[in-house]
C-alpha positions as CSV (number, residue, x, y, z in Angstrom):
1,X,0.0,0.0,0.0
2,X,2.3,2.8,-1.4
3,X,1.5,6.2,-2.0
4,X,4.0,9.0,-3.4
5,X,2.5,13.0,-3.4
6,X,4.8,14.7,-5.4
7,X,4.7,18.7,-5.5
8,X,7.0,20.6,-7.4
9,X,7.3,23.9,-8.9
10,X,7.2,22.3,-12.8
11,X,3.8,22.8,-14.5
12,X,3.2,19.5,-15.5
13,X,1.0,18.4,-18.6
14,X,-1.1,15.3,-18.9
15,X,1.4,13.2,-20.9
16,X,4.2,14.3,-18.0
17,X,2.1,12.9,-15.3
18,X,1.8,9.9,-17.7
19,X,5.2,9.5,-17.7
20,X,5.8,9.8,-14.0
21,X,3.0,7.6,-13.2
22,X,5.0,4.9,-14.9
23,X,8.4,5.7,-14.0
24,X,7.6,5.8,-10.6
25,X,5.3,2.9,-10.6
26,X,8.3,0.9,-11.6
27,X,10.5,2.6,-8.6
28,X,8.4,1.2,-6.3
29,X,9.2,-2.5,-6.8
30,X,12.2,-1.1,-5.4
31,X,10.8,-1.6,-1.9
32,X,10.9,-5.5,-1.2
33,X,6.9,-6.6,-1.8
34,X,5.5,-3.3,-3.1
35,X,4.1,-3.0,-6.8
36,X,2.5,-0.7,-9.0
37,X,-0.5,-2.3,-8.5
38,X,-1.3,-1.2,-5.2
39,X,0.3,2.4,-5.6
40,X,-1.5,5.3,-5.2
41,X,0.1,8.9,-6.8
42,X,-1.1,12.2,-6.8
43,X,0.7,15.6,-8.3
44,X,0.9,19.0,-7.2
45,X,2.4,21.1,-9.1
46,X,3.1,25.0,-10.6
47,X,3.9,24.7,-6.8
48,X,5.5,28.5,-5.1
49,X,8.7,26.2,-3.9
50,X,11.4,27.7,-2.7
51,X,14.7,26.0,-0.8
52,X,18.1,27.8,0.8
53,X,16.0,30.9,0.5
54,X,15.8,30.4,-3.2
55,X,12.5,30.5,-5.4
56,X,14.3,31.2,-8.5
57,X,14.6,27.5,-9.3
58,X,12.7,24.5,-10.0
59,X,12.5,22.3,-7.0
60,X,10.4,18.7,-6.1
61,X,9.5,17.1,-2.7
62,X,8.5,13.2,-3.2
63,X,6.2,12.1,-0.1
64,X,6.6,8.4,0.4
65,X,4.5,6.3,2.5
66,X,3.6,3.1,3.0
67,X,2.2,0.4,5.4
68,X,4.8,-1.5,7.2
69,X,8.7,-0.7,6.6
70,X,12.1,-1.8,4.2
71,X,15.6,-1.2,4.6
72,X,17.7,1.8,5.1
73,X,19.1,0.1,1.5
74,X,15.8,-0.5,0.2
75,X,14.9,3.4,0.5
76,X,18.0,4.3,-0.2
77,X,17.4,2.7,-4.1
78,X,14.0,4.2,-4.0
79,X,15.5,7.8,-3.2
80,X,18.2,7.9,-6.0
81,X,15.5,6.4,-8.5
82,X,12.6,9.0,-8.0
83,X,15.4,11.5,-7.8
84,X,16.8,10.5,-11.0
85,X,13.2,10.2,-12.1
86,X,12.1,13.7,-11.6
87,X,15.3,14.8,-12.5
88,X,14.9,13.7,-16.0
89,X,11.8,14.3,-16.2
90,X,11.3,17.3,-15.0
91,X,15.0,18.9,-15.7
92,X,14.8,19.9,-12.0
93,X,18.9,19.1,-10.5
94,X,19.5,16.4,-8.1
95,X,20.1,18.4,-5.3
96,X,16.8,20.3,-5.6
97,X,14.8,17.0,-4.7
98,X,13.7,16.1,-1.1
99,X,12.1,12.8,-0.2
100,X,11.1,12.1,2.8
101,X,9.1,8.6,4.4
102,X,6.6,7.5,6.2
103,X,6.3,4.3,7.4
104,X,2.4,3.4,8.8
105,X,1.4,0.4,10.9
106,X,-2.5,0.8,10.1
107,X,-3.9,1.2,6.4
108,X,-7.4,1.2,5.5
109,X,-8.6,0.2,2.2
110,X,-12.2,-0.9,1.1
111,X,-13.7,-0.1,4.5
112,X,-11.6,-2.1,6.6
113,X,-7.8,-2.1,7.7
114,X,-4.6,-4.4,7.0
């Protein structure tokens, strides 16, 4: 039960989103036992983002969460693939990408929880 918000600063168009949906629905397999087909995405973007006091820049933030936990290595892949991810998608740089996790214990789906 994954689900990545991504907000950036881009403007993004339908086939972008497109794109990202399946870029980063192949990232997630990433994470030992999580797949595309239980992930959930959502954009934000034409976000006012601004980072070291900067606005003059294009910048992303990737919220990850899911139910139950991986490795520090497992998010560690995940991080540098939706970072090269937006990166080439998006032209934003490396550096002006945050992702952060969240790791939940209770999920509900369908009316009732995991």
């Amino acid at each position: 039960m994954p689900y990545i918000k991504t907000t950036t600063s881009v403007k993004l168009s339908d086939e972008k989103k497109d794109s990202l949906k399946k870029k980063l629905g192949q990232a997630i397999a990433l994470i030992p036992g999580k797949s595309e087909a239980w992930l959930m995405l959502s954009f934000e973007d034409g976000a006012y983002m601004s980072f070291k006091g900067d606005s003059s820049r294009d910048y992303a933030f990737a919220d990850v969460s899911l139910f139950g936990s991986a490795s520090d290595a497992a998010y560690e892949r995940l991080t540098e693939a939706i970072c090269e991810i937006l990166s080439e998608e998006l032209g934003i740089g490396l550096s002006d990408v945050y992702v952060k996790y969240e790791e939940a214990c209770h999920w509900g789906w369908n009316g009732s929880n995991f």
